[in-house]
C-alpha positions in Angstrom: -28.1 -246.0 -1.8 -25.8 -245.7 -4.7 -25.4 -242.3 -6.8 -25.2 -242.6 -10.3 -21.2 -241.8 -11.6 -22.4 -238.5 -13.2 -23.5 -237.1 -10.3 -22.0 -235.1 -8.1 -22.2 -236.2 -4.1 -21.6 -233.7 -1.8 -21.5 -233.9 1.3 -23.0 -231.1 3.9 -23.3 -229.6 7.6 -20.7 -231.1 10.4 -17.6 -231.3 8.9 -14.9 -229.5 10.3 -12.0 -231.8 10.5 -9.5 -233.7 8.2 -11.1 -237.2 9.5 -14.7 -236.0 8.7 -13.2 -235.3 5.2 -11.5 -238.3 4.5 -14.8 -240.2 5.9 -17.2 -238.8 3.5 -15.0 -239.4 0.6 -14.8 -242.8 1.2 -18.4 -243.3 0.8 -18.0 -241.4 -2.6 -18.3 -237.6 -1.7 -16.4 -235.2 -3.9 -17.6 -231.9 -2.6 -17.8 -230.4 0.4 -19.9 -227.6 1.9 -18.1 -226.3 4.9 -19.7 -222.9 6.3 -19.9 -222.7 10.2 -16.4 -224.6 11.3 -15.2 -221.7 9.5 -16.9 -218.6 10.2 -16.2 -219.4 13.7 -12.3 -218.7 12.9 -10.5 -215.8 13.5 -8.6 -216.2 10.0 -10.9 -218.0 7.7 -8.2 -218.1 5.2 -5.7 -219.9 7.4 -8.5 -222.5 9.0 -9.1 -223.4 5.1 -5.6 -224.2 4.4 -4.8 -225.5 7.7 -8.1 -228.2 6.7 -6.7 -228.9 3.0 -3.6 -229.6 4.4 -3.5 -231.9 6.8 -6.3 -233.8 4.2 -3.7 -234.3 1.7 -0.9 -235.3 4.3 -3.6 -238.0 5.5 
């Protein structure tokens, strides 16, 4: 289905890797809600950047 341009498509639950990133935003995505892949490390912080990172490097 396609999202109207003034909506926001975000995209939630089961991402916790660069790939599973760049995958949603090519189907349109702009926002992600990433909870569990992170809570499950011992520095959140460093997990976040670590994700972010290696995104933009992709």
């Amino acid at each position: 289905p396609k999202v109207p341009k003034d909506r926001v498509l975000v995209a939630e639950s089961g991402l916790a890797t660069p790939a599973d990133l760049l995958r949603m935003a090519r189907v349109g995505a702009s926002a992600f809600l990433i909870g569990e892949s992170f809570m499950r490390q011992p520095d959140v912080e460093a997990a976040v950047r670590s994700l972010l990172e290696r995104k933009a490097a992709a």
